[in-house]
C-alpha positions as CSV (number, residue, x, y, z in Angstrom):
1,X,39.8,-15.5,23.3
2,X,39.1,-12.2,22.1
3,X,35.8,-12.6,20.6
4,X,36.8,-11.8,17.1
5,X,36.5,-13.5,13.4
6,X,37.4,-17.1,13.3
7,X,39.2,-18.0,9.8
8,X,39.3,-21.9,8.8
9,X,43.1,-22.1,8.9
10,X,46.1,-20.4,10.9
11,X,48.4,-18.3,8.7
12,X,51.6,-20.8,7.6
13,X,55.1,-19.5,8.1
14,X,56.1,-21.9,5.3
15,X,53.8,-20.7,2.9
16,X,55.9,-17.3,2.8
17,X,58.7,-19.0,1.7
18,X,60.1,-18.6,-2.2
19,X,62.5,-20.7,-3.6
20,X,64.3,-17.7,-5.2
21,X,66.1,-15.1,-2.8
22,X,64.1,-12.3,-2.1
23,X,64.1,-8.7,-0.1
24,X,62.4,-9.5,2.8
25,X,58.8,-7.7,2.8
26,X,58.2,-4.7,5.0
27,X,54.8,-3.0,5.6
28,X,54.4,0.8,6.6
29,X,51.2,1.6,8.1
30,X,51.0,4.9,7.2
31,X,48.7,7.5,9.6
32,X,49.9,10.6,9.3
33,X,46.9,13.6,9.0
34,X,48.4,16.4,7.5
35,X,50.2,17.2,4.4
36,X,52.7,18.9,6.1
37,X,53.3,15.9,8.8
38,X,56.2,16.3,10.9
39,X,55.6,13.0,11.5
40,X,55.9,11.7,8.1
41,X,59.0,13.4,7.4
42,X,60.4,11.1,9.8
43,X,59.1,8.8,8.1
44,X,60.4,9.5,5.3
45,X,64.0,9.5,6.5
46,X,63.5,6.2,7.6
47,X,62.2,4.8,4.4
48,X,65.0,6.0,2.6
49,X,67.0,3.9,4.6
50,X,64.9,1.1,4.5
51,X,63.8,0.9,0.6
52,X,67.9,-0.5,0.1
53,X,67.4,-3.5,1.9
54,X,63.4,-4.4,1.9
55,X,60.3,-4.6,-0.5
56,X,57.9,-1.5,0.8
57,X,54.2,-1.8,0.7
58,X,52.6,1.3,2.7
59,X,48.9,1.1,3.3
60,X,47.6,4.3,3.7
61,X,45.2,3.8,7.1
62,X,43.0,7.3,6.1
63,X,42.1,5.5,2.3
64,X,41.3,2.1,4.1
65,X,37.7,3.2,5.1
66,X,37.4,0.8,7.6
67,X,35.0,1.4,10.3
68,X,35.4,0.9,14.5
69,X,33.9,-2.6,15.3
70,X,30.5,-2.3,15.6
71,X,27.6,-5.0,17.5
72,X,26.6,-5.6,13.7
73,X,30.1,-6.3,12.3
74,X,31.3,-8.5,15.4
75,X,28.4,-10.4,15.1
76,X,29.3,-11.0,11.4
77,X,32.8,-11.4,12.4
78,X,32.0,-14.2,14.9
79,X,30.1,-15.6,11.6
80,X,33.4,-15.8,9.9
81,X,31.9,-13.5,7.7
82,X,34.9,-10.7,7.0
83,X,35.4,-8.7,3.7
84,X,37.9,-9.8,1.4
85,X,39.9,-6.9,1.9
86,X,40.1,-6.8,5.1
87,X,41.4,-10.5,5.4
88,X,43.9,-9.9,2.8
89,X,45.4,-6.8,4.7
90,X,45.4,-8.7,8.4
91,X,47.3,-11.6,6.0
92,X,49.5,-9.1,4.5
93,X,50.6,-7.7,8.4
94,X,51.1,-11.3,9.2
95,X,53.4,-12.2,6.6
96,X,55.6,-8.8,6.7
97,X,59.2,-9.3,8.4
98,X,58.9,-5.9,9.7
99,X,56.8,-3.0,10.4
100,X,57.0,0.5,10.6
101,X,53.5,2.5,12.0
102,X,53.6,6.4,11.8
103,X,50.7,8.4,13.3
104,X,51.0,11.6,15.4
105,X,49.8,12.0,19.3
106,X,46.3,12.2,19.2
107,X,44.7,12.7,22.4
108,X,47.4,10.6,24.8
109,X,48.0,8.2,22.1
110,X,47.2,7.8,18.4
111,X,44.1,9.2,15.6
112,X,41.1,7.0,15.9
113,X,41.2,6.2,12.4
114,X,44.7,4.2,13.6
115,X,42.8,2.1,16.0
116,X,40.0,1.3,14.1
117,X,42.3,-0.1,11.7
118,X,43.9,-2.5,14.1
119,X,40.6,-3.6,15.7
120,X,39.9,-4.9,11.9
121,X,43.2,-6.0,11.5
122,X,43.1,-8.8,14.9
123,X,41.6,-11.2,12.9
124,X,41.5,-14.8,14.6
125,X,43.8,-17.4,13.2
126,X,45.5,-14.5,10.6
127,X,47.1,-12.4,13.4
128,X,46.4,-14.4,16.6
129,X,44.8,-17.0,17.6
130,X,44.8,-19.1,20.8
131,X,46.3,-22.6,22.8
132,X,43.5,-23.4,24.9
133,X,44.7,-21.1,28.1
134,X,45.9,-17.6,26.1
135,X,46.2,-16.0,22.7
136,X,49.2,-16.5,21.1
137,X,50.5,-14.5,17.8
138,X,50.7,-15.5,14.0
139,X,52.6,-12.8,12.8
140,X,56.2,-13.1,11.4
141,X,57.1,-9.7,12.1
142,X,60.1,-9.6,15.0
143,X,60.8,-5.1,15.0
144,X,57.8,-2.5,14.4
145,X,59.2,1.1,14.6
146,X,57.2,3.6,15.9
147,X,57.2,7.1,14.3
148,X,55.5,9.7,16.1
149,X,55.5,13.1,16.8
150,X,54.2,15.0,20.0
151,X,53.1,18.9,20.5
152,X,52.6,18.4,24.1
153,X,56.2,17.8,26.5
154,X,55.7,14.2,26.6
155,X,58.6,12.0,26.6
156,X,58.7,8.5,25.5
157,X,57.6,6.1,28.4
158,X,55.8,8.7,30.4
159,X,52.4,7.4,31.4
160,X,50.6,9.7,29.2
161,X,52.1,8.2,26.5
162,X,49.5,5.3,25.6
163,X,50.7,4.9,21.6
164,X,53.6,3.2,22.2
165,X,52.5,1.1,25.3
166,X,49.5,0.0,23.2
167,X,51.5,-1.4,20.4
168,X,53.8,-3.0,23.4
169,X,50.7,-4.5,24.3
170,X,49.2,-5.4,20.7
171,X,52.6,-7.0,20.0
172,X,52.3,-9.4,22.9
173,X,49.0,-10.0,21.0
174,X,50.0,-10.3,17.7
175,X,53.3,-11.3,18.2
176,X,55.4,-8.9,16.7
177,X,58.5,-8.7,18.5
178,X,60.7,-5.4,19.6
179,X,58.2,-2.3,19.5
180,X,60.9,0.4,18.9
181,X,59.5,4.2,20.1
182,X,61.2,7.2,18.0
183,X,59.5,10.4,19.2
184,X,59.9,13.8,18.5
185,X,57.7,15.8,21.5
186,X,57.0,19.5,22.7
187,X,57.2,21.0,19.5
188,X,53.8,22.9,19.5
189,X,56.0,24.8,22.6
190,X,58.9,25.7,20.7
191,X,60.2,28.6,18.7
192,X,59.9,27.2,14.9
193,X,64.1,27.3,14.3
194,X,64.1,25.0,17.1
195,X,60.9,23.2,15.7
196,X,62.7,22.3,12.3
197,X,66.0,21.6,14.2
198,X,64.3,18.7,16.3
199,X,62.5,17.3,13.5
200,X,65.8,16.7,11.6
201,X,67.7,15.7,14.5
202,X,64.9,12.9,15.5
203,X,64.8,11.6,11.7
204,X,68.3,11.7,12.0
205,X,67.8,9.3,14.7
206,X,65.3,7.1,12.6
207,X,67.9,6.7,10.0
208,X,70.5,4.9,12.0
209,X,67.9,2.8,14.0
210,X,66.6,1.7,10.0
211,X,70.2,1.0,9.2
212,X,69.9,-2.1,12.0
213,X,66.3,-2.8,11.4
């Protein structure tokens, strides 16, 4: 076990359910720094796809204000002592069908702010819990996309590419299902014609993987 929050009751599946046909949900965890984000205009392509066939909530990780885990808060954590809002996010992720994250590459992976989130987000018996010999995941999710954008000339899968084999690894936690990687990388080392020109052709790309998502 992970050490984190214990909550009375594991999330139920069932309790999801309505009687009257819905969209299925979908959450965007949205980390992009800039306003001019290559990476959210990826994003963006994506969504516009999306928004025809699911209900969109984005929760803005930079407005969340939630800190790293500190000695203080896992003690409280352990207490079962988490904020509201913070349970009602981690419950929110572990009811959503699917997921989409977007956050540049921040030195070798993702922006600090991104990871603090999840640390807050693994909240025992919300978005994992355990059998006895492992953890096991709560969530419902079965795809999260992965929007990113790289300046330096790494390529999806390379080993300097920790993002995408940390959500791997958090969706083996979690259980989320297919972690789906769509990258656009070297463009801090390209002429800006070609900049623009990879941009569209990778959101390009994230519009006919959100078409089978």
């Amino acid at each position: 076990m992970t050490g984190y929050s214990a909550l009375s009751e594991p999330v139920s599946s069932t309790g999801f359910l309505n009687i009257f046909k819905c969209m299925d949900k979908l959450i965007i965890i949205d980390s992009c720094m800039r306003e001019e984000s290559r990476t959210r205009v990826i994003l963006d392509a994506a969504k516009e796809v999306l928004s025809a066939r699911y209900d969109i909530e984005t929760i803005d990780v930079n407005a969340t204000g939630l800190p790293p885990v500190t000695p203080e808060m896992l003690k409280e954590r352990t207490s079962g002592n988490v904020p509201e809002n913070t349970v009602a996010l981690a419950r929110k992720i572990a009811s959503a069908d699917r997921i989409v994250i977007a956050a540049p590459f921040w030195d070798m992976s993702f922006p600090a702010v991104l990871k603090a989130f999840f640390e807050n987000m693994s909240l025992y018996n919300v978005t994992f819990t355990d059998d006895g010999t492992t953890c096991t995941g709560l969530c419902k999710c079965r795809k999260v996309l992965y929007i990113t954008t790289r300046g330096m000339d790494i390529p999806t899968g390379d080993f300097r590419d920790q993002g995408s084999s940390y959500l791997k690894a958090l969706s083996s936690l979690w259980g989320l299902g297919e972690v789906i990687t769509v990258a656009a990388w070297n463009l801090d080392y390209m002429p800006v014609e070609k900049v623009v020109g990879k941009v569209r052709e990778t959101a390009d790309l994230a519009r006919s993987i959100a078409e089978e998502f």
